[in-house]
DSSP file (Angstrom, degrees, kcal/mol; ACC not computed):
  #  RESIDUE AA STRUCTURE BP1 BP2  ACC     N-H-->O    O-->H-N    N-H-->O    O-->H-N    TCO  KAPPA ALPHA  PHI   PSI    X-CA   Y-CA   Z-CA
    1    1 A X              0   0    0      0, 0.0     2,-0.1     0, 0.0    50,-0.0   0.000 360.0 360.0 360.0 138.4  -35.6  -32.1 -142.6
    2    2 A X        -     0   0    0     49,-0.2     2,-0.5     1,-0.1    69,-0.1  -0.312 360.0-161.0 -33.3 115.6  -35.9  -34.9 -140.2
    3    3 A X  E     -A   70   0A   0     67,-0.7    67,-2.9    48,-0.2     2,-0.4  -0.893  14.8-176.9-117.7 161.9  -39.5  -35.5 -139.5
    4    4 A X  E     -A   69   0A   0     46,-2.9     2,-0.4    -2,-0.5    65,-0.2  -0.875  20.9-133.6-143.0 172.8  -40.4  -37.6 -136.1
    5    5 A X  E     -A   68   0A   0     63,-2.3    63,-1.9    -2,-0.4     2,-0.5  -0.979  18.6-153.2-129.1 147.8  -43.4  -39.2 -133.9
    6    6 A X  E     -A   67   0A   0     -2,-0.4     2,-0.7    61,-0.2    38,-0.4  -0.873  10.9-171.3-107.9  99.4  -43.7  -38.8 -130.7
    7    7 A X  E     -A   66   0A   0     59,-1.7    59,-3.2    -2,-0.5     2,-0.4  -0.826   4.6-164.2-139.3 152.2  -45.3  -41.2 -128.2
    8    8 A X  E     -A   65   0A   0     -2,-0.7     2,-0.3    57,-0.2    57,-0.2  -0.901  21.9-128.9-110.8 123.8  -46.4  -41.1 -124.4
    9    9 A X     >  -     0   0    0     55,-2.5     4,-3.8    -2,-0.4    56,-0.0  -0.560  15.7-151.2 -61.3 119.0  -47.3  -43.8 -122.1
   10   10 A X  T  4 S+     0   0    0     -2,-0.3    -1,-0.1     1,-0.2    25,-0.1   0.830  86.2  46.6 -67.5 -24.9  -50.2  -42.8 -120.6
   11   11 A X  T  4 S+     0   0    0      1,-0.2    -1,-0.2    53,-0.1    53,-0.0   0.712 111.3  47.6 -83.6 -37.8  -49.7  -44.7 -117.4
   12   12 A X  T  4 S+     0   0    0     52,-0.2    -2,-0.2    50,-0.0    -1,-0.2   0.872  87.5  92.8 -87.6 -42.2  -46.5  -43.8 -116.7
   13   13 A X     <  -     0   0    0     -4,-3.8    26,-0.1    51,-0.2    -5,-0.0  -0.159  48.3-167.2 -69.2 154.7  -46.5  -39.7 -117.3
   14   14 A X        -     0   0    0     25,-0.0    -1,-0.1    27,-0.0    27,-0.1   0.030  45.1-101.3-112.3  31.0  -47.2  -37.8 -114.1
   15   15 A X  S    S+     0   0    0      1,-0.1    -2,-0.1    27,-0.1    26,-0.1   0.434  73.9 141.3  70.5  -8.2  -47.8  -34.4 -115.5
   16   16 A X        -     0   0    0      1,-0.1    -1,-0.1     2,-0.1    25,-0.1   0.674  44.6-152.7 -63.8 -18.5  -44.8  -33.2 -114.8
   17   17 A X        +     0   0    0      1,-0.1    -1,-0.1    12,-0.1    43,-0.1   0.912  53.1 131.1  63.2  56.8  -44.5  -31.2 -118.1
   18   18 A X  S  > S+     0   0    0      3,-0.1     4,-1.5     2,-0.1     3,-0.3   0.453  70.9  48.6-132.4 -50.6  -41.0  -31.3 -118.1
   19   19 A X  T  4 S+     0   0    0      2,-0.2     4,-0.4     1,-0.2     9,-0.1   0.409 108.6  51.2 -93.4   2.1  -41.0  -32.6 -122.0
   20   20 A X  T  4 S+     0   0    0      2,-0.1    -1,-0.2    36,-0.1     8,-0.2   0.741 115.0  46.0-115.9  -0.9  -43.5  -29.9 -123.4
   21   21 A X  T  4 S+     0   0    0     -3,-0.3    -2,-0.2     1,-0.1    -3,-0.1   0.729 112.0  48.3 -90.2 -30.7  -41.3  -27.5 -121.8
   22   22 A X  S  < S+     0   0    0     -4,-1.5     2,-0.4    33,-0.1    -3,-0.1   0.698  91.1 102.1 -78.0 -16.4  -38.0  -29.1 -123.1
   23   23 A X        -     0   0    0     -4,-0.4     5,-0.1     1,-0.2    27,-0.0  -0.556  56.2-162.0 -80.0 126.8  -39.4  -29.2 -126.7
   24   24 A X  S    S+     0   0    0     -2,-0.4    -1,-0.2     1,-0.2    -2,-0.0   0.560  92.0  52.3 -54.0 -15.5  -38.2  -26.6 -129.1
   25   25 A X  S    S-     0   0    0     21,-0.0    -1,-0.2     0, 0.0    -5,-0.0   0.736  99.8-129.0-100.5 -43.5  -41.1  -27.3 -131.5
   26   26 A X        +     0   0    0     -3,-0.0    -2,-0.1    -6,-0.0    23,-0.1   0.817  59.9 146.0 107.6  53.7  -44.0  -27.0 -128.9
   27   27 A X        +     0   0    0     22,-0.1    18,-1.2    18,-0.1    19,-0.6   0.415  56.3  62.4-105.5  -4.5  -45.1  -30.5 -130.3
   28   28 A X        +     0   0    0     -8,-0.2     2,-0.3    16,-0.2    16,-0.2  -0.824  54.8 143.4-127.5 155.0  -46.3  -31.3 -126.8
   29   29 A X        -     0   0    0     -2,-0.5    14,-1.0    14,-0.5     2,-0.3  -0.844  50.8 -59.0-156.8-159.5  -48.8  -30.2 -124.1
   30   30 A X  E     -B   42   0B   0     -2,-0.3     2,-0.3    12,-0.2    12,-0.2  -0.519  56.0-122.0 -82.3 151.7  -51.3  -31.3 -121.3
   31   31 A X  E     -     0   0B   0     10,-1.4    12,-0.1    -2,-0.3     9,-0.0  -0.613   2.6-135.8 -74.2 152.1  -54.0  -33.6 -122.4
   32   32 A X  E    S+     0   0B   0     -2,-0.3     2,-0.4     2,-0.1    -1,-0.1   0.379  82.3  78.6 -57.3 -24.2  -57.4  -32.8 -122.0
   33   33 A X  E    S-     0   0B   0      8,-0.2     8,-1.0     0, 0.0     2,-0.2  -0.932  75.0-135.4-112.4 118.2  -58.4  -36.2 -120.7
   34   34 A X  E     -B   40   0B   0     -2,-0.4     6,-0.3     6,-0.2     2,-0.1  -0.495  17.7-132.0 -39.3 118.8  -57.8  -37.1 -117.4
   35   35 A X    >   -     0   0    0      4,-3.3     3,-1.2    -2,-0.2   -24,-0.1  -0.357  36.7 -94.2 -83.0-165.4  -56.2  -40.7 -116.5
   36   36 A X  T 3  S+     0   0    0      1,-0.3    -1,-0.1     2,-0.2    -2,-0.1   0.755 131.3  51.9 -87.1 -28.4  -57.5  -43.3 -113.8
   37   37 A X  T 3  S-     0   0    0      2,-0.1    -1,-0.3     1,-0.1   -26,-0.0   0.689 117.1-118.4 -62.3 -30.1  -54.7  -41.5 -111.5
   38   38 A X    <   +     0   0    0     -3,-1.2     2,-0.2     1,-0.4    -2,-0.2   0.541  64.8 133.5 -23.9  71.3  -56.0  -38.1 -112.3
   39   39 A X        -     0   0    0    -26,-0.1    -4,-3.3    -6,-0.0     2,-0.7  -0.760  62.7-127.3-102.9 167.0  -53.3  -36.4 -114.0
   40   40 A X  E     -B   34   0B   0     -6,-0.3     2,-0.2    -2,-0.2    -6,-0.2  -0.832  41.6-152.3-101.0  99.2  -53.5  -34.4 -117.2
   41   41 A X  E     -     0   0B   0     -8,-1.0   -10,-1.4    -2,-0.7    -8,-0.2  -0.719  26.9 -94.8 -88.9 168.8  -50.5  -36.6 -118.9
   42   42 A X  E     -B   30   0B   0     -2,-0.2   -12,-0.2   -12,-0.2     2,-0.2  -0.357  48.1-159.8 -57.6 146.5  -48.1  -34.7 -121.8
   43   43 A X        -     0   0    0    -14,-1.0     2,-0.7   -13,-0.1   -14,-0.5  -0.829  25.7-117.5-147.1 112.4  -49.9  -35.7 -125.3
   44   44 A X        +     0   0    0    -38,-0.4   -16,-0.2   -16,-0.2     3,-0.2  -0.205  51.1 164.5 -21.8  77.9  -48.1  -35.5 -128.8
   45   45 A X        +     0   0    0    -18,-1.2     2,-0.2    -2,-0.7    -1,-0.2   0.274  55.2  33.9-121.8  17.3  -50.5  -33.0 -129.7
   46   46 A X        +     0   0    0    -19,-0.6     3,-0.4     1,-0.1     4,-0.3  -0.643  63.2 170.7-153.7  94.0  -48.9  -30.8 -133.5
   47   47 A X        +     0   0    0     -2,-0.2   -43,-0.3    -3,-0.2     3,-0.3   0.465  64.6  77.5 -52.9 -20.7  -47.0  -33.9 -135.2
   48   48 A X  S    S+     0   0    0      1,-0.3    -1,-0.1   -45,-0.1   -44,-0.1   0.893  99.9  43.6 -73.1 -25.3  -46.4  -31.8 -138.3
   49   49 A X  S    S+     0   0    0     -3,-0.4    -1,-0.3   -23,-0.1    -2,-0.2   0.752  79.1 109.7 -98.4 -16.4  -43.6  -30.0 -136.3
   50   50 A X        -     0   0    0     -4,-0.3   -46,-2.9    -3,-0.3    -3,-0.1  -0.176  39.0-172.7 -78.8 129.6  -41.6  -32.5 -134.5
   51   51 A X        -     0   0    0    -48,-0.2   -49,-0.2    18,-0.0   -48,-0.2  -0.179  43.0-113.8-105.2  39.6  -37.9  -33.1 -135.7
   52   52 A X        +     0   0    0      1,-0.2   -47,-0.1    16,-0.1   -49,-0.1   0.336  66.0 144.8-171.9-141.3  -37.1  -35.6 -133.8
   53   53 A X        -     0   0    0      1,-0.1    -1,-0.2   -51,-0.1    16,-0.1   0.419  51.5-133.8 -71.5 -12.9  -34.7  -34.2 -132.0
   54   54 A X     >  +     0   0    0     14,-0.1     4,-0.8     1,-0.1     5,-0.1   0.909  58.3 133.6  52.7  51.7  -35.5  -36.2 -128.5
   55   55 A X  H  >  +     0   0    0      3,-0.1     4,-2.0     2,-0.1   -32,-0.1   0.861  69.1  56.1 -97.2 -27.7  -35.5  -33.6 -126.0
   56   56 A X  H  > S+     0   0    0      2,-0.2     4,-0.7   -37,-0.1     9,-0.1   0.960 115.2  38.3 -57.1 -54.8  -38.8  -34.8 -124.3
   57   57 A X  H >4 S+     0   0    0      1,-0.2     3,-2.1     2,-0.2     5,-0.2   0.872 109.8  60.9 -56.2 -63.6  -37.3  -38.4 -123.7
   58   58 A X  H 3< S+     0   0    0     -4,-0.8    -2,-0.2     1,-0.3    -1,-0.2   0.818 116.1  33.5 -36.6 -57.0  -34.1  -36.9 -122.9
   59   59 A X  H 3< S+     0   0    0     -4,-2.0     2,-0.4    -5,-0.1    -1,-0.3   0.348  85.3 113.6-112.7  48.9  -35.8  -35.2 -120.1
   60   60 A X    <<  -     0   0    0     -3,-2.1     3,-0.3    -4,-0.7     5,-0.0  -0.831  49.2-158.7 -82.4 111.2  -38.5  -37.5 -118.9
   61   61 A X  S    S+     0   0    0     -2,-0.4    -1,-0.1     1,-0.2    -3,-0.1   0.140  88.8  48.5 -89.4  12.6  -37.8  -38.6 -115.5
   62   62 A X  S    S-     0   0    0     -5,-0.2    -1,-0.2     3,-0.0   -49,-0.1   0.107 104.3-116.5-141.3  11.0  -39.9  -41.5 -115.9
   63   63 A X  S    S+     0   0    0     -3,-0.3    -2,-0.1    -6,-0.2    -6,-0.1   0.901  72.2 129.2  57.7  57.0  -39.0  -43.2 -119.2
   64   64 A X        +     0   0    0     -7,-0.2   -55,-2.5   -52,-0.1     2,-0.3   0.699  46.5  72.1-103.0  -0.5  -42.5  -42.5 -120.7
   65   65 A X  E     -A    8   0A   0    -57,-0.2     2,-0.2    -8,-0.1   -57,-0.2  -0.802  58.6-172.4-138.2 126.5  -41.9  -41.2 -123.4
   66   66 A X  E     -A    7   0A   0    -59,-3.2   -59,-1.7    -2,-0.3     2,-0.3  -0.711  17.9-155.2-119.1 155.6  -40.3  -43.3 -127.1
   67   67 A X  E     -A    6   0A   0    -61,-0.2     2,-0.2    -2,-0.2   -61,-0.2  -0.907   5.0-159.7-159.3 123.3  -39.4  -41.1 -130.0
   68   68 A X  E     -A    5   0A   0    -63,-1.9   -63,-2.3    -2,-0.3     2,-0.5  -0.586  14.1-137.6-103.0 152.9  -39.4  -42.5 -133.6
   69   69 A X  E     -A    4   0A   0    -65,-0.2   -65,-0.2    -2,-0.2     2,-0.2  -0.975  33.2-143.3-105.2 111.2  -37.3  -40.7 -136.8
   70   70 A X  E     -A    3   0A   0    -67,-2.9   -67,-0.7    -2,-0.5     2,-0.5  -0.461  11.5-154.0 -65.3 140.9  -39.9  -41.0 -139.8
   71   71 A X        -     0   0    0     -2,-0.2     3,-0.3   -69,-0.1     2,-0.3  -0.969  52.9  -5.2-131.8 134.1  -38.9  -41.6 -143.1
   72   72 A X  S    S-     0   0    0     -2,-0.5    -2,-0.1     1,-0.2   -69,-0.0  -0.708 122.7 -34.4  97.4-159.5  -40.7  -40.7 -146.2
   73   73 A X  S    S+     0   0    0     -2,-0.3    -1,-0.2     2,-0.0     2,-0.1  -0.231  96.5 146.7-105.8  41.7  -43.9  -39.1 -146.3
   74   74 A X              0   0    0     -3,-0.3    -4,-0.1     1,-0.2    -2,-0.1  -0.556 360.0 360.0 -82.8 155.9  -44.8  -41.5 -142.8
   75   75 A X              0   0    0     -2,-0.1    -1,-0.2   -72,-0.0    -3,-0.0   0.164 360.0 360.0-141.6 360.0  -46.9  -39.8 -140.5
């Protein structure tokens, strides 16, 4: 199976939660930590599950969000 990393620009998400809703895996959610904007951004938050598959970038209306395919036993 495919394993993948997920990562969010903190600066750029706007909460919109658009990519923890689009993910199949649930690999994503609100932060806990506030940024200097105050929004709650999306935070790669269960790596063990993510395949991937790029449905968060795919629907990220703001390009904050890169998604790597892991190889090996990288985590």
């Amino acid at each position: 199976m495919k394993r993948g990393k997920v990562t969010i620009d903190r600066d750029q998400c706007k909460g919109c939660y658009l990519c923890v809703r689009a993910c199949p895996f649930k690999v994503l959610e609100a932060d806990t930590k506030m940024d200097p904007s105050g929004v709650y951004p999306a935070v790669f938050s269960h790596p063990e599950k993510c395949t991937a598959c790029a449905s968060c970038y795919q629907m990220c209306p703001d390009s904050a969000i890169t998604v790597y395919e892991l190889e090996g036993d990288e985590k």
